[in-house]
C-alpha positions in Angstrom: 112.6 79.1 98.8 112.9 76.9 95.8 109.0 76.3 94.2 107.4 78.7 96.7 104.5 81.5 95.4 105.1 84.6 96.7 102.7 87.2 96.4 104.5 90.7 95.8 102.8 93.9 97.0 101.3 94.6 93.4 99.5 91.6 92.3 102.3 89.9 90.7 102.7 86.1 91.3 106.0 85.1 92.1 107.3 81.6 91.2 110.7 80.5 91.7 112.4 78.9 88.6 114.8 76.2 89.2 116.2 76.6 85.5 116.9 80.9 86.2 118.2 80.5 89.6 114.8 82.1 91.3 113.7 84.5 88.3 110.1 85.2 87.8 107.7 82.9 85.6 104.9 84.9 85.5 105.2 89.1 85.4 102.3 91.5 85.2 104.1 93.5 82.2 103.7 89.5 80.4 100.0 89.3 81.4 99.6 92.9 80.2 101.4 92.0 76.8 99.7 89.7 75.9 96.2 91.2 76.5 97.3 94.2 74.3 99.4 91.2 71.4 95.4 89.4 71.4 93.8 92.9 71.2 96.1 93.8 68.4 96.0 90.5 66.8 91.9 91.2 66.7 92.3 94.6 65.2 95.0 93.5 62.6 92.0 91.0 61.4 89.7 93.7 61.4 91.8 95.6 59.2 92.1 93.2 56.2 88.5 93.6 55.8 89.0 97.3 55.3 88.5 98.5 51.4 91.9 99.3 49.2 91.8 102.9 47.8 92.4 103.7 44.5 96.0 104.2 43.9 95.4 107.0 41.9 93.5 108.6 45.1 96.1 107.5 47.3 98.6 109.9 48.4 101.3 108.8 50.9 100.3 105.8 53.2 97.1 104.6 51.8 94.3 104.8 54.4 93.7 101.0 54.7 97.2 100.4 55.2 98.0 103.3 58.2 96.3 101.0 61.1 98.5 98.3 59.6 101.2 99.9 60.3 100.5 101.2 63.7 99.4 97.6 65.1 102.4 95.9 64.1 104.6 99.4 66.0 102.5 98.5 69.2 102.8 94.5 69.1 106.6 95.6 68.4 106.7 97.5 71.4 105.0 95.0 73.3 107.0 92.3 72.7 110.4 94.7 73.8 108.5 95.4 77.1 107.9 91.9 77.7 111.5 90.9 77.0 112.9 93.8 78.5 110.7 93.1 81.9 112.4 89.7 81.6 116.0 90.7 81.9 115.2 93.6 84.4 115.9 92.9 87.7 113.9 94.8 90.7 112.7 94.3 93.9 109.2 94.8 94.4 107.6 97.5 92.7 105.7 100.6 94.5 101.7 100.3 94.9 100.1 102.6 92.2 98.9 105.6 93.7 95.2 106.3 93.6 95.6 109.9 91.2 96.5 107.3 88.7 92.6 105.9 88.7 91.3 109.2 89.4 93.1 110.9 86.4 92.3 107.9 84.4 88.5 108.4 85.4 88.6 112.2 84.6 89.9 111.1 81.3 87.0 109.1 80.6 84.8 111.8 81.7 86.3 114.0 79.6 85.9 111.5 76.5 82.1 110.9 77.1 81.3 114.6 77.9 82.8 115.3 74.6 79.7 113.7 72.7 77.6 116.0 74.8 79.0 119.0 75.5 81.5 119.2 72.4 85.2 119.4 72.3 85.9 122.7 72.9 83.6 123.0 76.7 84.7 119.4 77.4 88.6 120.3 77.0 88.5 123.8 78.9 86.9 121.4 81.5 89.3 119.1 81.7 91.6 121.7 81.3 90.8 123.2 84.7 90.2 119.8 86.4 93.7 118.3 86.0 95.6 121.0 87.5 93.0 121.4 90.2 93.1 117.5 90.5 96.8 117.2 90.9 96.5 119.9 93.7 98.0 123.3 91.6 97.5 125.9 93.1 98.5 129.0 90.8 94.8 129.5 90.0 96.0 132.1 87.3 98.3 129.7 85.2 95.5 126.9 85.9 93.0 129.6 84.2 96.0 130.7 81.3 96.5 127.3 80.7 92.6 126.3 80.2 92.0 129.0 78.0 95.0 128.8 75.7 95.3 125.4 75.5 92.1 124.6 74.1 92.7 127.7 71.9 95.8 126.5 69.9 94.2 123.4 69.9 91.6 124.9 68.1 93.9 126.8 65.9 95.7 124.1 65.1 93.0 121.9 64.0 89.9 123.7 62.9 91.7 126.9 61.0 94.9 124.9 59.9 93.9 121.8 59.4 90.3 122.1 58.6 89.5 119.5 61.3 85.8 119.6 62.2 86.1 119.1 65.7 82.9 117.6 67.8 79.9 120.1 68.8 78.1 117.6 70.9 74.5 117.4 71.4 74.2 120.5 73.4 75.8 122.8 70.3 75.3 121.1 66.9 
């Protein structure tokens, strides 16, 4: 089977490699790092345009320097899934069932609705569509759940934090 492609049930190419004794060349978890290491190499060059506080009006992690940070903790954690999906060794990997895109698609619903609904009416939303999505049926906890939840969020960011959270069109 030496030099053969195989194609595996979820996309991923197969080659054999003579040097590792029929390992894989190409994996989707490589193909996905390094579209997310280019992505973060594009947003690490956007932030060395960013302006430098004051260090006087700095307090704790300058603001310039937090996406910094937090691009070179995700190409970090890119790289250990690449190597880590190198030295794993599994059979063929399950398809990805189809909730996955339709929560990912509710998500994005609920990320443009907030613009026009506001923050607040687009989370109890998506509050009640999740559950209901993911087939709950405890319509009182699904109801519990979509009123408090947005609540504490609320709490926690508008009253505590002094977080102006997003009207939308509809309510600003």
């Amino acid at each position: 089977m030496s030099g053969e492609r195989q194609e595996s049930t979820h996309g991923d190419t197969d080659t054999s490699s003579p040097a590792a004794g029929g390992g894989r060349w190409l994996h989707s978890d490589d193909v996905a790092g390094v579209v997310i290491l280019v992505f973060v190499g594009v947003v690490a060059a956007i932030t060395t345009t960013f302006d430098e506080v004051p260090a006087a009006l700095s307090q704790g992690i300058p603001p310039e320097q937090f996406p910094r940070i937090l691009v070179v903790v995700i190409a970090l954690l890119v790289v250990t899934m690449i190597v880590q999906s190198r030295l794993r060794r599994e059979g063929p990997r399950k398809r990805v069932p189809m909730m996955v895109l339709f929560t990912a698609c509710l998500l994005v619903v609920f990320v443009v609705l907030i613009d026009w609904i506001g923050m607040m009416a687009a989370m109890l939303g998506f509050c009640v569509a999740l559950p209901l999505l993911w087939g709950e049926k405890r319509f009182l906890w699904v109801g519990l759940y979509a009123a408090l939840f947005p609540a504490c969020i609320y709490l926690l960011f508008s009253m505590l934090l002094g977080v102006r959270l997003p009207l939308g069109l509809f309510m600003g």
